[in-house]
Backbone as a printed PyTorch tensor [residue, N CA C, xyz], in Angstrom:
tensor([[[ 29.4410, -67.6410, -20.6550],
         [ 30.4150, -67.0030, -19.8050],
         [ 31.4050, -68.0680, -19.3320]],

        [[ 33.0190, -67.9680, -19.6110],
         [ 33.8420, -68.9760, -19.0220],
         [ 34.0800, -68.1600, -17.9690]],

        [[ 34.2980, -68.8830, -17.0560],
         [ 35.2290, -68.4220, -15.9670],
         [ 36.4830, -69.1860, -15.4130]],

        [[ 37.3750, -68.7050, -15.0200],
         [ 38.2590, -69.2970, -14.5110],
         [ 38.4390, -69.9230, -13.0340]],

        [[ 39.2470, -71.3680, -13.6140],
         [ 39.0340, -72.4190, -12.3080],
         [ 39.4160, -72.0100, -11.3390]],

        [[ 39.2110, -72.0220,  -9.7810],
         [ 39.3630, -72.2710,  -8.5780],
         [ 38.7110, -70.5440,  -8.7170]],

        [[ 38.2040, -69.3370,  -9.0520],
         [ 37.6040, -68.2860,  -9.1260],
         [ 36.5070, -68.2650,  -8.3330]],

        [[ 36.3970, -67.1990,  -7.1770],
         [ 35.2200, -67.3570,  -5.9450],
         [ 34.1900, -66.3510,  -6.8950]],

        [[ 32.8700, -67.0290,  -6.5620],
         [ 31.9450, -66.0120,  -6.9000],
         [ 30.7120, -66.4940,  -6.2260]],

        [[ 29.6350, -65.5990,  -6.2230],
         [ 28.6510, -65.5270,  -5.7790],
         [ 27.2120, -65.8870,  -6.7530]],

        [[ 27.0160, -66.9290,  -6.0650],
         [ 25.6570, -67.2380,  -6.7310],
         [ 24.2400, -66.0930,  -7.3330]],

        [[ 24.0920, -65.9780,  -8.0740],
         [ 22.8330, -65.1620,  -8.8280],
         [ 21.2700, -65.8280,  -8.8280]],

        [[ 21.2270, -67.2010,  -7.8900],
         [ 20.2980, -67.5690,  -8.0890],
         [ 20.0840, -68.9490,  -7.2860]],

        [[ 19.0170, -69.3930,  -6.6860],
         [ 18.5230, -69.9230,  -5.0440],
         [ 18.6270, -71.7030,  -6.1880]],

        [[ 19.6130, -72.8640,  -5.5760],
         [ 19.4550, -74.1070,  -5.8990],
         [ 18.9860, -74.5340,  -4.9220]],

        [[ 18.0310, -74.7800,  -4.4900],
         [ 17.4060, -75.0080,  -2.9970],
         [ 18.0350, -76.7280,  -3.6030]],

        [[ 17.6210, -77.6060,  -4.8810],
         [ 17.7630, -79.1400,  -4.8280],
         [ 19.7970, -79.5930,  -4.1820]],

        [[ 20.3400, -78.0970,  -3.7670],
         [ 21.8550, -78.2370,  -3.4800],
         [ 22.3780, -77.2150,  -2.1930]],

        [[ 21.1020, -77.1740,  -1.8270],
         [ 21.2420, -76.3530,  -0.0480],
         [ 21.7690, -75.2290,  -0.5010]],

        [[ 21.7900, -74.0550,  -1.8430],
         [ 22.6620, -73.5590,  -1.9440],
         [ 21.5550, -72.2120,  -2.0080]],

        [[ 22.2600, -71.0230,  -1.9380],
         [ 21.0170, -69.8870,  -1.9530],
         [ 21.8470, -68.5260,  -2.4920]],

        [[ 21.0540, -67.6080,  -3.0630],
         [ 21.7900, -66.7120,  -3.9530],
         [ 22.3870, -65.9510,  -3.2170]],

        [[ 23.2630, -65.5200,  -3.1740],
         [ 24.5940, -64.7640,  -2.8650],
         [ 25.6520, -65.4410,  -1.9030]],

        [[ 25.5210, -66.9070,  -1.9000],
         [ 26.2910, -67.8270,  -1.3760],
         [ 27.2420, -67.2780,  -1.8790]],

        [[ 28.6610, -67.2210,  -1.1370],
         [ 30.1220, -67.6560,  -2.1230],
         [ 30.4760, -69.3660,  -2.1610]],

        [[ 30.9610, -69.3970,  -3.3460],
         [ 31.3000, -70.5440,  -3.9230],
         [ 32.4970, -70.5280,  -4.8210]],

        [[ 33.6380, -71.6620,  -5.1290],
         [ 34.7570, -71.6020,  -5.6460],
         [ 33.9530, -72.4800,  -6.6120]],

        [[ 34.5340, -72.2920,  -7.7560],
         [ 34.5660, -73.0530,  -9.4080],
         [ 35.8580, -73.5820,  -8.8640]],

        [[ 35.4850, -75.2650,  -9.0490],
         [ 36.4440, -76.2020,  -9.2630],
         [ 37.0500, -77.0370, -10.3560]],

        [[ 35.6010, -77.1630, -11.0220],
         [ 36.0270, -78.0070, -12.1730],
         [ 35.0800, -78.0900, -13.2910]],

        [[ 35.4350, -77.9700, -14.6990],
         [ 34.0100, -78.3160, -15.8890],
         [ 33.9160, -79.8520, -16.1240]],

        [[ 32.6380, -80.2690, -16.1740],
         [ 32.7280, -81.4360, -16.4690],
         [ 31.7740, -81.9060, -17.5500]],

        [[ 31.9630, -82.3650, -18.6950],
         [ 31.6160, -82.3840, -19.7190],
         [ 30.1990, -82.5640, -19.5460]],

        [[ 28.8180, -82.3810, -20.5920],
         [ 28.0080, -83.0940, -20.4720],
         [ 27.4560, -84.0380, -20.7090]],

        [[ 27.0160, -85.1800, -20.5470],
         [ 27.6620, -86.8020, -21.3460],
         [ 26.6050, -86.6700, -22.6700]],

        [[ 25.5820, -85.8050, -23.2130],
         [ 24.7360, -85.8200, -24.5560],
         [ 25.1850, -84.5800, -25.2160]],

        [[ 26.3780, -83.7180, -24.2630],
         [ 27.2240, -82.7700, -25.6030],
         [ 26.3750, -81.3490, -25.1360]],

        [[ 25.3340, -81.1650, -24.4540],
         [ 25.3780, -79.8680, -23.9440],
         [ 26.3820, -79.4980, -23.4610]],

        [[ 25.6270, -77.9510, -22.8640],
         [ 26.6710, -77.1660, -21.6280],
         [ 27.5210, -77.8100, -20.8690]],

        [[ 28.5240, -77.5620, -20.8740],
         [ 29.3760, -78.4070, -19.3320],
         [ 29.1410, -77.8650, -17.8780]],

        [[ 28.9420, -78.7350, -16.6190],
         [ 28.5220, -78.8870, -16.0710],
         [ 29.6530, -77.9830, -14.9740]],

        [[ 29.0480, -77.5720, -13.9680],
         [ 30.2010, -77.3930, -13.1560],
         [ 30.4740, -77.9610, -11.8750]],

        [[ 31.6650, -77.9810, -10.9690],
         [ 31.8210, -78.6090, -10.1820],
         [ 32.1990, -77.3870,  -8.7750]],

        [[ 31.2720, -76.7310,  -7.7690],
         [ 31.6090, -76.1010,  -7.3550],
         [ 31.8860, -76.4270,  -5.5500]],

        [[ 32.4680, -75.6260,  -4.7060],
         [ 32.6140, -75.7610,  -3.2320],
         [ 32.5700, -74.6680,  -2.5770]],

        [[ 31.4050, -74.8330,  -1.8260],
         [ 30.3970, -73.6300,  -0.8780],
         [ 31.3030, -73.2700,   0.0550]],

        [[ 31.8910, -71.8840,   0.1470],
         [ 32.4480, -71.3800,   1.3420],
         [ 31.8150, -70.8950,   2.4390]],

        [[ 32.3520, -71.7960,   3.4470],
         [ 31.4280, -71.8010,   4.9770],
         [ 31.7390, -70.8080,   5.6880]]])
């Protein structure tokens, strides 16, 4: 699934290792490659 950058959405699932919990909103900021060529990574910011 791509999504588009700065796009708010809601988490589907609890990252407790990133304080983060499912149905957080969060903005997609940025992809960032993965340095062994998997998935790219994302770069997101938790709306308070």
């Amino acid at each position: 699934m791509n999504l588009e950058l700065y796009q708010q959405v809601a988490l589907c699932r609890d990252l407790p290792e990133h304080q983060l919990r499912k149905g957080d909103l969060v903005t997609l900021i940025d992809y960032v490659p993965h340095p062994t060529g998997d998935e790219a990574l994302t770069s997101l910011n938790r709306e308070d």
